[in-house]
C-alpha positions in Angstrom: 92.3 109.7 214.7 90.6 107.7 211.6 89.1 110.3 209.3 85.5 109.7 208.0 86.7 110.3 204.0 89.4 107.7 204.6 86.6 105.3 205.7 83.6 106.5 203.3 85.8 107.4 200.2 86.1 105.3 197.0 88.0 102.4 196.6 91.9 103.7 195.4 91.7 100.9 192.7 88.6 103.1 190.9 90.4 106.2 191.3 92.6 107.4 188.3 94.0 110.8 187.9 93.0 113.3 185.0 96.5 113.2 183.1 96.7 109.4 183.4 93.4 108.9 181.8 94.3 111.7 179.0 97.4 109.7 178.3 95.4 106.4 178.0 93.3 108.2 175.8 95.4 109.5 173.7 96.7 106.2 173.0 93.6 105.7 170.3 93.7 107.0 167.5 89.5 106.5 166.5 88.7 108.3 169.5 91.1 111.3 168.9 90.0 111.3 165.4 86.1 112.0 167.0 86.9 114.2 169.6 88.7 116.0 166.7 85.3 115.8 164.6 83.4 116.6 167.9 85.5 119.3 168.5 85.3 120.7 164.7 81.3 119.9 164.9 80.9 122.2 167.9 82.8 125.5 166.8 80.9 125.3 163.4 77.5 124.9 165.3 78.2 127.9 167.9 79.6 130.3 165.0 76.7 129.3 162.5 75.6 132.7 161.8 79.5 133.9 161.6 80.6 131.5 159.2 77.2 130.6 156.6 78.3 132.1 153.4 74.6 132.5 152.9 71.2 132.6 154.9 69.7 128.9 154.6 66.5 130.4 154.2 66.9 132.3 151.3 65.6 130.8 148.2 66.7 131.5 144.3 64.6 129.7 142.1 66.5 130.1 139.1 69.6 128.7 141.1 67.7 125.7 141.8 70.0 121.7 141.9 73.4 123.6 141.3 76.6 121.2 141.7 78.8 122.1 144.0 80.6 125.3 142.5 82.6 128.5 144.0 80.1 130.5 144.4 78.2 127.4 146.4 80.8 125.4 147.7 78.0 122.2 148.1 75.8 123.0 146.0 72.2 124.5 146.3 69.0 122.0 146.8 65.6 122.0 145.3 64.7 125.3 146.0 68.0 126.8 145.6 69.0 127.5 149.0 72.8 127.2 149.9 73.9 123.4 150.9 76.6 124.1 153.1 74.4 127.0 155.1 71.5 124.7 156.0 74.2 122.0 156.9 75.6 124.5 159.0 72.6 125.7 161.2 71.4 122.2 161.4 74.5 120.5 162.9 72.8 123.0 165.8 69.8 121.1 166.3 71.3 117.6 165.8 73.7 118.7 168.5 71.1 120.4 171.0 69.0 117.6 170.2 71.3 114.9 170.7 72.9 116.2 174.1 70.0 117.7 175.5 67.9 114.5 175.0 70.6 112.2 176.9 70.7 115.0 179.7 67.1 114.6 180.5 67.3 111.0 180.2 70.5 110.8 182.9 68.4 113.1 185.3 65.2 110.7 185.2 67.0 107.2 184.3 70.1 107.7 187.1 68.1 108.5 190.3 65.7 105.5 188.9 68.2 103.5 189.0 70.5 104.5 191.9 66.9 103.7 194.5 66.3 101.1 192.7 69.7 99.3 193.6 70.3 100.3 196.8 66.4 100.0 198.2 65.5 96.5 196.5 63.0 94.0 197.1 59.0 95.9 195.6 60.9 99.0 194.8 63.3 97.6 192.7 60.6 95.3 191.0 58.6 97.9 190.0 61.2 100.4 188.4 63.0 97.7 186.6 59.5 96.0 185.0 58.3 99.7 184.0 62.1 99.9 182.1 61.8 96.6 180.8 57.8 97.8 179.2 59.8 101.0 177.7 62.3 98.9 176.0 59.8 96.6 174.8 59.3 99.0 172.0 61.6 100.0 169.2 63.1 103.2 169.6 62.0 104.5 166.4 58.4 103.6 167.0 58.5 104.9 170.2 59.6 108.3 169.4 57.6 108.7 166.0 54.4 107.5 168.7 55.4 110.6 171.2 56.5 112.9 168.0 52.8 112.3 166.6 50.8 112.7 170.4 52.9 115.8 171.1 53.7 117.3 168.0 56.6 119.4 166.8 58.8 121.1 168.4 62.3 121.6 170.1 61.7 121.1 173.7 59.0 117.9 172.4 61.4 116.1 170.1 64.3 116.3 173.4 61.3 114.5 175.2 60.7 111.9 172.3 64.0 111.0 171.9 65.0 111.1 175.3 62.8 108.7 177.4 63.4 105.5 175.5 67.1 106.2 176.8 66.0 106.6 180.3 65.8 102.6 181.1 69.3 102.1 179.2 70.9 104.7 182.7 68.9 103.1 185.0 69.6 99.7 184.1 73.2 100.7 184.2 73.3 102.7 187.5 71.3 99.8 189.1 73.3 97.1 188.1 77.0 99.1 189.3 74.8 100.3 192.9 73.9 96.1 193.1 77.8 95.5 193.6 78.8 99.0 195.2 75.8 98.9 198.4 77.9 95.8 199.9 81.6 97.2 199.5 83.1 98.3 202.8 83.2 101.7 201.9 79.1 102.1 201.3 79.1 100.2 204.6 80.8 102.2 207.1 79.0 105.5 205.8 76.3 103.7 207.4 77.4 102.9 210.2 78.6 106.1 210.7 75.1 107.6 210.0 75.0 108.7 206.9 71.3 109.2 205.4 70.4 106.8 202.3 70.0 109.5 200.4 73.8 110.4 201.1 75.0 107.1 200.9 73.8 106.7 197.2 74.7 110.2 196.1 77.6 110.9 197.5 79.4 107.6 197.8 77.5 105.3 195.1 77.1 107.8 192.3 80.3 109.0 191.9 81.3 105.2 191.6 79.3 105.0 188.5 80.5 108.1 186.4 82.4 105.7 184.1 79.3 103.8 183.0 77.6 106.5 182.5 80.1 108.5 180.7 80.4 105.6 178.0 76.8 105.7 177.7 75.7 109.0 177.6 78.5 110.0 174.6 77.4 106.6 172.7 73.5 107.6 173.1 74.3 110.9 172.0 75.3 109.6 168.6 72.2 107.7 168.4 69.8 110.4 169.5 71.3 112.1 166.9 70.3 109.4 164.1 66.9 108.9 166.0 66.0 113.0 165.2 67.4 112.6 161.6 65.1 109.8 160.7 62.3 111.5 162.8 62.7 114.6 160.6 63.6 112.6 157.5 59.9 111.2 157.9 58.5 114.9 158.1 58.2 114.4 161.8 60.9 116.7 163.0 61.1 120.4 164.8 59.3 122.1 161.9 59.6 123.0 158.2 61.3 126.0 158.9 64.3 124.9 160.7 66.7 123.1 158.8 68.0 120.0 160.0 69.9 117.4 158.6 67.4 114.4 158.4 64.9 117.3 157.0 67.5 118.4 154.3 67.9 114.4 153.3 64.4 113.7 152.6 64.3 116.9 150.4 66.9 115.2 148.2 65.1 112.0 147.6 63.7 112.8 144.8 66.4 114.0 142.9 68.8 111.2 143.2 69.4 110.9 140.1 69.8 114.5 138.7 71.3 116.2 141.8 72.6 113.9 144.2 74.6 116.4 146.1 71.3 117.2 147.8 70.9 114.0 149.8 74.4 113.2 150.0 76.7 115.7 152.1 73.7 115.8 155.0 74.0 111.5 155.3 77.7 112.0 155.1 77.4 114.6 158.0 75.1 112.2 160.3 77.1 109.3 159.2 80.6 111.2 160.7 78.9 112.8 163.5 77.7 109.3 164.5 80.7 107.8 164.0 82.6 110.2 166.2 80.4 110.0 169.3 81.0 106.2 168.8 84.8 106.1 168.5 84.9 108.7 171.7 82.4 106.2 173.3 84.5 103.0 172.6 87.7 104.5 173.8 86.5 105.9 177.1 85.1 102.4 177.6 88.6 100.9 177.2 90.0 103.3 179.1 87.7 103.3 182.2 87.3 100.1 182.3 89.6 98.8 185.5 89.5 94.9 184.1 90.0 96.0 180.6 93.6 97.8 182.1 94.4 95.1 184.4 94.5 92.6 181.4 96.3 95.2 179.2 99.0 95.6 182.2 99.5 91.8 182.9 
């Protein structure tokens, strides 16, 4: 008897098991050096009020512009708060913002673009030109337009930076659901009946988790620049939280006598982003069947 899965299961040639994809992997160094980062970047946001050797709200005005010393291992800014504290707590938002943000963008952007591809013709016309009018703008101007209509805020700066990322998945799921609908697996699960809302979410999505892997840990990186320079231009969450695009732009004016200030929070986006993209690059190489064909011949 010929078993349905047999027939409406993905092609063997996409399928690759868990260890063999570790053990490609692990095979770059850049991207074990960010998942490393990544890794270290997550504990120190989750334990923030365990390991801050200080409150990052407190404020000593006589301690105000310290170097980096023992008792402040970075240093204290303007107003004599504790460096390494506010960096601390706002590796939390960058991180919140930065995942949450690509999350809301996959659950908008993927169904776009999964009925988009697999229903065509006017339907397809009409997602793809409202993407194409999204990415017509800049993303910076984009989010500072939705920062400044909406105003501060968490959940409102997740919104900002998320829907200029919605037409990058649904340009991506569309494209992969344009050359999956016509494989012989998509068509015998509809010949054997299968709804069209199965058909794309059961045996076209899972087809493009690679894509969209690669994409969502490269955007995550950006989403985190796009909400430091939001909050570098006084546009971010609030005054209150510390963040570091926020902590950056306090520094500006004291380049020259404490440069400290500005300094450790552009390292910290400037490895964050770094480490998103190196995890990025070397899951594309990995899941990308052509990329291991070539390396194999």
């Amino acid at each position: 008897m010929l078993r349905v899965g047999s027939i409406c299961g993905p092609p063997n040639d996409e399928v690759d098991s868990t260890m063999d994809l570790a053990k490609r992997l692990a095979r770059h160094k850049l991207s074990l050096l960010g998942l490393v980062l990544i890794a270290i970047l997550l504990v120190v946001a989750c334990l923030a009020p365990l390991i801050s050797p200080w409150d990052p709200q407190f404020q000593n005005l006589q301690a105000r512009r310290l170097p980096p010393s023992p008792e402040h291992f970075l240093g204290t800014d303007e107003l004599g708060r504790d460096l390494l504290s506010r960096l601390i707590h706002g590796a939390r938002v960058s991180l919140l913002v930065g995942v949450l943000s690509v999350a809301f963008a996959m659950a908008v952007g993927v169904p776009l673009g999964l009925s988009a591809g697999y229903l065509g013709k006017h339907y397809d016309h009409l997602i793809m030109r409202a993407m194409d009018v999204t990415l017509a703008f800049p993303r910076i101007l984009l989010a500072i337009l939705l920062v400044a209509v909406l105003g501060p805020g968490l959940w409102k700066m997740v919104l900002a930076v998320g829907i200029w990322t919605i037409p990058v998945f649904a340009r991506t799921v569309r494209s992969k659901t344009l050359s999956l609908k016509e494989r012989d697996f998509v068509l015998a699960a509809q010949a054997l009946g299968a709804s069209g809302t199965r058909t794309m979410f059961r045996h076209i999505l899972p087809n493009c988790l690679s894509p969209l892997l690669v994409e969502a840990t490269l955007n995550i990186g950006t989403a985190i620049l796009t909400e430091s320079t939001l909050s570098f231009l006084g546009l971010g969450i609030g005054p209150g939280t510390p963040t570091w695009g926020l902590i950056l732009s306090g520094g500006r004016a004291y380049l020259r006598d404490a440069p400290h200030i500005s300094t450790f929070p552009g390292l910290a986006i400037m490895f964050t982003v770094l480490a998103f993209n190196f995890v990025g690059d070397g899951l594309r190489d990995v899941l990308d069947p052509r990329r291991n064909r070539l390396r194999g011949a």
